[in-house]
N, C-alpha and C positions, 0 to 999 in steps of 0.2 A: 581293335577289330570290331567296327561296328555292325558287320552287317553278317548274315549268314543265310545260306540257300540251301535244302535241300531237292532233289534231283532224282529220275531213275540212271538216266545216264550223263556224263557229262563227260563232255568233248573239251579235248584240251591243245588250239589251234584249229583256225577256220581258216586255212589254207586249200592248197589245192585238195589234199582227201578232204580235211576235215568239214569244210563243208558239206562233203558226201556224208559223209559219215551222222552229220547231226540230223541230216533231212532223210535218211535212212532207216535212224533209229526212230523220230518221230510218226513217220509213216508208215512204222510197223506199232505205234502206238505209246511208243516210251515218252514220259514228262524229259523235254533236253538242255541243260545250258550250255552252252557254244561259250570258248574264251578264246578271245583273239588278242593278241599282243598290238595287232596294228588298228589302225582308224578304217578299215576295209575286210571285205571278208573275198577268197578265192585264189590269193596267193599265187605263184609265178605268172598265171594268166591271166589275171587281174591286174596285180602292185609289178609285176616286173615285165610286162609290155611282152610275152612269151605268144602273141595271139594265134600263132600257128601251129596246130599236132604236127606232133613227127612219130608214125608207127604209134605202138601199143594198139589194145584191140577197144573196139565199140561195144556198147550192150549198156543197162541199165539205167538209172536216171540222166545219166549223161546224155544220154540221146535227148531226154525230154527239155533239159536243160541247155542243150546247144541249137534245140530246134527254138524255144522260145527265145534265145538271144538272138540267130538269125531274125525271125519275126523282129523285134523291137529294132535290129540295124535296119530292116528295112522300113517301118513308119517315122523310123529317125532321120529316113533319104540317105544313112551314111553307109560306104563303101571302107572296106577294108579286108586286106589280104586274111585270110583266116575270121577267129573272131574278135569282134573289137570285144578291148577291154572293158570300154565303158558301158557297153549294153549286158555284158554277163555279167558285170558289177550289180548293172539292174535285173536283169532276171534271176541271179540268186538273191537279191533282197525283195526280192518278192515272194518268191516260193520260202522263204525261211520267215515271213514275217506273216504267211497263210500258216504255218504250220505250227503257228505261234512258238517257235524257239525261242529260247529268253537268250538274248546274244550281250557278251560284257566285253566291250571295246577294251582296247589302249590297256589291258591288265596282262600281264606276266606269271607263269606259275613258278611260285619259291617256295612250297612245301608240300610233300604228299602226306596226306593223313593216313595214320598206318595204323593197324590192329595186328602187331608181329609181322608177318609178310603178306597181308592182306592191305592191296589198297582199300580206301575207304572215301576217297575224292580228294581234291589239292587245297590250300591254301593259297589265291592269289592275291597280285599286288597291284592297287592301279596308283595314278595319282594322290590321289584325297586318302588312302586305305586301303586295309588287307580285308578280303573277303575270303571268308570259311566257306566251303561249297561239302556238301556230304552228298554222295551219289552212290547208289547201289553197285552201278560198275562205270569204270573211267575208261575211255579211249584215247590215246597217246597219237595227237595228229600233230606233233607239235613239229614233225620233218627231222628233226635232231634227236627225236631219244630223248628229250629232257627230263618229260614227265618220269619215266621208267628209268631214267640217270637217278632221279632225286630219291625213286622207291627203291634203290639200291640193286638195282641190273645188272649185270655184267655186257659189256660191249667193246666193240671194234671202231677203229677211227682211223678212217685212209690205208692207203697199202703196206703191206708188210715190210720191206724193206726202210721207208725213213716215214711212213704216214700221213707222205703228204696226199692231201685231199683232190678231187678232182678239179678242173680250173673253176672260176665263177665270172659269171658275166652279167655288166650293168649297159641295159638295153635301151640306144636311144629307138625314139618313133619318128617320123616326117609323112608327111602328106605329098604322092607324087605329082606327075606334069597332069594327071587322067583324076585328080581330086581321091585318090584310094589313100587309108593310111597302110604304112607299112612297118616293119621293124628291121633293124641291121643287128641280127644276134652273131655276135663275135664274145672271145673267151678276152679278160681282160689280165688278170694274173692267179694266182691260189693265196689261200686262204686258212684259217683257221677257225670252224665256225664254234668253234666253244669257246674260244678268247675273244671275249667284247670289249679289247681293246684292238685285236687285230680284226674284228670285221670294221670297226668305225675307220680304219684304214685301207681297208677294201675301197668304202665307200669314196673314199677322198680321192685314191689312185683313179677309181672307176670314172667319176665324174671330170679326173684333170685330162685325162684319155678318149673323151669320149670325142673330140673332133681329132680325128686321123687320117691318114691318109690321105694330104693334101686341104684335107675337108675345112669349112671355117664354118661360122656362123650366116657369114655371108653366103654362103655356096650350097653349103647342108643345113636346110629349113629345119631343124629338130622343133618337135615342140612339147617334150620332156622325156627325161632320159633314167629311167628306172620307171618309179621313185624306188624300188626293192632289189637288193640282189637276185641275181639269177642264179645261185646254189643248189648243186647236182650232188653232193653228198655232204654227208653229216657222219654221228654215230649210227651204228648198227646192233642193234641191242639183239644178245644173243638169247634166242627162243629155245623151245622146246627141239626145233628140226633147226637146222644152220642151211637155207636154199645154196645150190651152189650151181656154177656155169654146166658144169658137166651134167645134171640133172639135168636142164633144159636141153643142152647137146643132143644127149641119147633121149632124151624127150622119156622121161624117168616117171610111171605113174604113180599116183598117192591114192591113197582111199580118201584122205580127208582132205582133197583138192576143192577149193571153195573159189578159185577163181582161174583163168589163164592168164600169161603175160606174150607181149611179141617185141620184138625190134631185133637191132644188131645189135652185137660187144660196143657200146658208143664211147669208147674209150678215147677221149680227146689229145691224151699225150702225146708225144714225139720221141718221150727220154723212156722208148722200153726197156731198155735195160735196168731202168726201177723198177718195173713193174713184174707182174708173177711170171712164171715157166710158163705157164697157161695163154697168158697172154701175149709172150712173149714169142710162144709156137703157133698159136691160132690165127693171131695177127701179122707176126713179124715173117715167121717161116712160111706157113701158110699160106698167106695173104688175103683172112675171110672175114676183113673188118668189114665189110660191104653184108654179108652174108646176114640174113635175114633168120630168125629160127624164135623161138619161145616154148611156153610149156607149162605144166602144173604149178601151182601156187598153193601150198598143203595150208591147213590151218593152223597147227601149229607153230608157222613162222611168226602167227599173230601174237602166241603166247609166251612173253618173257620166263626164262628161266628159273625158276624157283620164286614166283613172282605169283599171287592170287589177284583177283577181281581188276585185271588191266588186261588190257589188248592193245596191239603197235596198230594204228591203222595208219603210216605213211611211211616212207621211202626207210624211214630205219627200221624197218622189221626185218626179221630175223634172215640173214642172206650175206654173202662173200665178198670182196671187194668187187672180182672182176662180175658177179652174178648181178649187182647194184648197178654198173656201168649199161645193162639194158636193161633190164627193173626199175623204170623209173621215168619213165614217160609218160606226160600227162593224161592220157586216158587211162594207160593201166593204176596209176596213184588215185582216181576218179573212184576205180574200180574196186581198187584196196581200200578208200574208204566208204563204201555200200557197202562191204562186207564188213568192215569191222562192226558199223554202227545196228544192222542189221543181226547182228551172231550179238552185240550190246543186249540190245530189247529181248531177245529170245531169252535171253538170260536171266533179263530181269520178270518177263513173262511166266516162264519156268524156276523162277529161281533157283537158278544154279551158278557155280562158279564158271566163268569163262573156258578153263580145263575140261567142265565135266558137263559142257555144253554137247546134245545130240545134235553129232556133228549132220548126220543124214537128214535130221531135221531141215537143219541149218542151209544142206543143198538142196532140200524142194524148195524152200522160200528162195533159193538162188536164183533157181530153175523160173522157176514163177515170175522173178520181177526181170529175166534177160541178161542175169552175171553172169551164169552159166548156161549152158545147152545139156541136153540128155545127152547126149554123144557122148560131151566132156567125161561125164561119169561113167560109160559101158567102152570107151574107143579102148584098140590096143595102142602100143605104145609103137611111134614109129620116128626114130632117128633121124634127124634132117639131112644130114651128108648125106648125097646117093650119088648114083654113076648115070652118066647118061642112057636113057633109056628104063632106067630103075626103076620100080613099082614101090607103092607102101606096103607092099605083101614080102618085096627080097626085101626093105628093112624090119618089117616084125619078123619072121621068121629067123632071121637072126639072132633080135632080140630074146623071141620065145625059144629059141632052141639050141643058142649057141653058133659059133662060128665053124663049119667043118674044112679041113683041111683040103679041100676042095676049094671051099669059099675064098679059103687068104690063098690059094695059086691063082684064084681068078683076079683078086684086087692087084696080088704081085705084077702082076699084064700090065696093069694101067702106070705103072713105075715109067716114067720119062716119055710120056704121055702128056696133053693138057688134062687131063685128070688126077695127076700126082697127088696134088693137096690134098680129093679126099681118100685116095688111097694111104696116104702118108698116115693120117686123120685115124682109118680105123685098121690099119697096122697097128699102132701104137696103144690104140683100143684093146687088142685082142693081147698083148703081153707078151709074154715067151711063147704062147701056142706059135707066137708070127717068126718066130728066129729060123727054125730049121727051113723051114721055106724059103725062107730070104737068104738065108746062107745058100742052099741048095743053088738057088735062082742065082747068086752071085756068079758060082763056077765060070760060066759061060755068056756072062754079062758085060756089055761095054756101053762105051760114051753115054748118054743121058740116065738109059735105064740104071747102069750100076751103080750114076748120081746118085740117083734114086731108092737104089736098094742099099747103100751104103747111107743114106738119109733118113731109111725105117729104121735101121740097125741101132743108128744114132739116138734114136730116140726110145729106143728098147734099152741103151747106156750099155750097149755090145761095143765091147772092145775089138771085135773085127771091122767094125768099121771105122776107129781111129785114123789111117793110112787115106781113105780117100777122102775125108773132114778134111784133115791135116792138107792134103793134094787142093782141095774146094779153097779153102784160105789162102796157100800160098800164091796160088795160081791167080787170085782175084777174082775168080771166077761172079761176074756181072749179071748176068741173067736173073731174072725175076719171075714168079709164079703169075703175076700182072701186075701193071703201072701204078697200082694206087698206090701214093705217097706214106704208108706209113708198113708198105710189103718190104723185107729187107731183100737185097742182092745175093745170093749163095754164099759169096765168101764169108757174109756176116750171119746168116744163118746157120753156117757151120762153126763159126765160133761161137754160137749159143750152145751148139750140143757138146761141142767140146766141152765148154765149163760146165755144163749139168754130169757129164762125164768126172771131171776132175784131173780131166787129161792135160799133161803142160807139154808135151809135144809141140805146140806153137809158142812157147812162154815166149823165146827168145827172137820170133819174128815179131810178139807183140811189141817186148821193148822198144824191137828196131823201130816199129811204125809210128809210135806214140809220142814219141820226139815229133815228129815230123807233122801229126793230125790235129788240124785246126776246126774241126767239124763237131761239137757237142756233145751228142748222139753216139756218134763213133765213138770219143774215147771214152765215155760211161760204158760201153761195151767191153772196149781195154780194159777198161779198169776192174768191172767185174768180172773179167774173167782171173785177172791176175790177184784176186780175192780169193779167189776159187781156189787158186793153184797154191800159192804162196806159202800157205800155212806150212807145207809140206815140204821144202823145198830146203835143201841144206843152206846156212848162213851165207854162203859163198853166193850161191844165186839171186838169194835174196835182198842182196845190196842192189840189185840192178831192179828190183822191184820200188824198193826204197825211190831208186835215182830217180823210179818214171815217174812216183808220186810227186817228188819233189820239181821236174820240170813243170807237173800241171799246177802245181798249186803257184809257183813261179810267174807264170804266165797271168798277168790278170785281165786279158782281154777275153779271154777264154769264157764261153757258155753267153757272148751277147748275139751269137746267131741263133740262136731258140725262137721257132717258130708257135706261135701261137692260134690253137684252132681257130680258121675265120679270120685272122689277122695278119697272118703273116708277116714282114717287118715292117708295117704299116703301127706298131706303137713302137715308142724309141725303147729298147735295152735297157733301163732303167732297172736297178735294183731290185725296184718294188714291182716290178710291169713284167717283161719277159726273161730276164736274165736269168741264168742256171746257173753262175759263178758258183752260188752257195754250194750244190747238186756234186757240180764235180769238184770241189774243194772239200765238202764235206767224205764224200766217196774217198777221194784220195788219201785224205786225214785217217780213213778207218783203214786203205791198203797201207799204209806208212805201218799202223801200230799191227796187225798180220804179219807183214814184214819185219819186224822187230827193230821198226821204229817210232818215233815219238809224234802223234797224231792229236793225241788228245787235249793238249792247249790248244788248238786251235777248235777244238770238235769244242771246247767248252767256251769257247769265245763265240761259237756260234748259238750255243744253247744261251746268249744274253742277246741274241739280236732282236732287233725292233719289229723285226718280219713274224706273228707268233706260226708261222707253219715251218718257217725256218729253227724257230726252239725247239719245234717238236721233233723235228728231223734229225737237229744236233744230239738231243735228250736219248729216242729211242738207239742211235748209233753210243752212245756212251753205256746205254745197258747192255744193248747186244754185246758191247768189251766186256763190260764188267761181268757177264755172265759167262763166257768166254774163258775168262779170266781166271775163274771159280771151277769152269769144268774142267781148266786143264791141272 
């Protein structure tokens, strides 16, 4: 180790925050070293051709840093949808090389220097050498959690049920018929981003995919296609506060709210039935993937867990799966990294530890540089769902005062209405206050509305409303809350309340169906719901769970209709590309051993595959047994 730096602060990834984050802290005064693993600094918008926002919100040096890239597209004569990559390449190596940032390319962090659980700065690793960096406080932009993986953090990685991660996408560019350049962002397959041997195979899939859909060389002018993944989730290193979707939902306020975020749930799946009850009723029942909403960003998400002198400032700070799926859009990662590098300096200013950082401090200088607004810190809190015609006075008064039994006879009204959703939304909110009501309302309720009120119920996990679930499924009942592609039909959104229920009243129309359903989607549905049930169910019936597991795993054509966001069946079914064979073979494998059958050769066969988000899938379904296992 020949070389060694000391630092006030020191930034680890010059990525999409981190570059925020160094020209941040610099500008409130701190000495900064910047580590960037790659040959470039700016990350998805930069190295992965991302040139166009999608939502999050505006405010702080981003604005100054997208208006000087504009400027330099225009004396460069060049056109392009959004920003080009290559001018913000150049307007942050300008601004970062005024603020004299010491910036160390092409190095990797492989150890954090620790004093007990105090960071103390990393040791990184470039070509030639390891360089020792010692900094008063460390900022963790490194997108994945590394830095605070290596300081011994505790975190999350992918969704609860088998962990797999969100898709990733490798972005080609072409120049149209009008001389613009442009990007074709499509989802290519998932991923593993903590096995560096499953991203090197990301990379391979991503590039042998990248002419689709008819497309050639000849036809589709590419004129490169990355060079970076497009990677939408990593770890999430668990902080001080855990952010979660329902805080932004009911728009939850924080004292120590240091930033906002916006967009929708941008949950790119298809296969909800992997994904949470939250998402699964938000989205699937619902139908509010379109739906727009955001909220508080406390400071504490910043702070790892039992963790001294670090802060997360990128996409793995402290927050839920489904909370990450909108949290994470390049203005608002802009924004998380100003704040972190920013609350850095103050720190080192004051010297004090990151924890016992004055946080009010911390939001004048927010206020000041345009991350925050005064409002942010005096608004009350007001819930995005409303009703047509609704005020932000009938949602804070709610909030401030509770729901009066008044209030839920007036949402019950809107039951089989085109307003369901959000009545459905804060039924469900409101808990038991909402039963007697809706029982009451049932009495003398018919066709939509009773839909309706037997659909709040449902989600209350009232057994009075088993009978018209049970009626919704068999019946088929097709109707939809609206067209978007990823809203489910009734009869499928009653069989989601059913199995959060635990009700098997359908067991035996599943089996019939499940034989017969060629559609992916659907039978992860089947299948989790007869997870659900199964456990319970005397030997006798549970043969017939066995049987259904064993026709899907049977069938090996099964899971190559898996659409891919932005792609559709425009990449071929491939193993490694869109297929979900593993998904519902894996699923199946865990109803087989439920069922009190033998699953787990095959669950262990997949914990060796080559695919690493497919190990992890197999691996965490083998503990969920084993633990299972131990409870019973």
């Amino acid at each position: 180790m020949n070389e060694r730096l000391r630092t006030d602060v020191l930034v680890l990834g010059g990525g999409t925050a981190g570059v925020m984050a160094a020209i941040a802290a610099a500008e409130e005064g701190a000495d900064v070293v910047l580590v960037e693993r790659d040959s470039a600094l700016g990350g998805v918008g930069v190295r992965a051709g991302i040139q166009n926002y999608y939502y999050g919100l505006t405010g702080g040096i981003q604005n100054r840093l997208d208006q000087s890239t504009r400027s330099l597209q225009k004396h460069w004569e060049s056109k392009a949808s959004g920003l080009l990559p290559e001018a913000k390449s150049a307007a942050i190596g300008r601004l970062i090389e005024r603020l004299g940032i010491h910036v160390v390319y092409e190095a990797t962090v492989a150890e954090m220097i620790m004093e007990g659980r105090t960071v103390k700065g990393a040791v990184v690793e470039s070509e030639r050498d390891a360089i020792r960096i010692e900094a008063r406080v460390t900022v963790d932009a490194t997108g994945d959690g590394d830095a605070a993986d290596l300081a011994g953090a505790s975190y999350t990685l992918g969704r609860e049920w088998d962990g797999c991660q969100h898709a990733y996408s490798l972005i080609p560019r072409f120049v149209d018929e009008n001389n613009v350049v442009r990007n074709i962002n499509y989802d290519v397959g998932w991923l593993d981003v903590t096995d560096p041997v499953d991203v090197s195979r990301a990379y391979r899939v991503g590039r042998r995919v990248v002419w689709r859909a008819g497309a050639t060389p000849e036809t589709a002018h590419y004129f490169v296609a990355g060079p970076q993944l497009g990677v939408r989730e990593g770890r999430r290193i668990v902080g001080d506060y855990v952010l979660r979707q329902d805080d932004l939902l009911l728009d939850r306020r924080f004292d120590d709210v240091v930033m906002r975020c916006f967009a929708h749930l941008e949950n790119h799946a298809y296969d909800y039935a992997n994904e949470s009850d939250l998402a699964q009723i938000w989205i699937g029942v619902l139908g509010q993937w379109k739906f727009l909403f955001g909220g508080d960003v406390p400071y504490r998400c910043l702070i790892p867990l039992g963790i001294e002198g670090l802060l997360i400032g990128c996409r793995a700070l402290s927050q839920d799966h489904d909370c990450g799926n909108l949290f994470r859009m390049q203005r608002d990662m802009q924004k998380l990294g100003e704040v972190s590098g920013v609350a850095a300096a103050m720190c080192v200013r004051t010297n004090a530890l990151p924890r016992r950082l004055d946080v009010k401090a911390l939001q004048r200088t927010l206020t000041a540089r345009g991350v925050l607004r005064e409002s942010d810190l005096t608004r009350e809190s007001a819930p995005w769902l409303t009703f047509s015609g609704g005020t932000p006075e009938d949602r804070q008064r709610v909030v401030r005062n509770g729901a009066s039994p008044e209030d839920i006879r007036e949402i019950i009204r809107y039951l089989g209405t085109d307003e369901e959703p959000a009545a459905l939304w804060w039924l469900w909110q409101f808990g038991e206050a909402s039963a007697a009501p809706l029982l009451e309302a049932m009495r003398d309720a018919e066709g939509g509305r009773l839909r309706g009120i037997a659909f709040a119920l449902g989600l209350l996990k009232r057994e009075e409303s088993v009978p018209y679930l049970a009626s919704s499924f068999r019946n088929g009942e097709a109707d939809k809350p609206n067209e978007l592609d990823r809203t489910m039909e009734r009869w499928q959104s009653a069989l989601v309340l059913l199995r959060r229920m635990g009700s098997d009243c359908v067991f035996d129309d599943v089996l019939a169906r499940i034989r017969c359903e060629r559609k992916c989607t659907t039978l992860l549905l089947y299948l989790h719901y007869l997870i659900a049930v199964s456990g319970r169910l005397a030997d006798a019936r549970k043969a017939g769970a066995r049987a259904a597991a064993q026709a899907v795993l049977a069938d090996a054509e099964l899971g190559d209709d898996y659409a891919l966001h932005g792609s559709g069946v425009s990449i071929p079914a491939a193993a490694d590309t869109r297929s979900i064979k593993w998904s519902l073979d894996a699923t199946a494998a865990y109803l087989l051993e439920v069922a009190g059958g033998d699953g787990r050769g095959l669950l262990e066969r997949y914990a060796r595959d080559e695919r690493g988000y497919v190990r992890t899938a197999a691996g965490i379904l083998l503990e969920r047994l084993k633990r299972a296992k131990r409870g019973g």
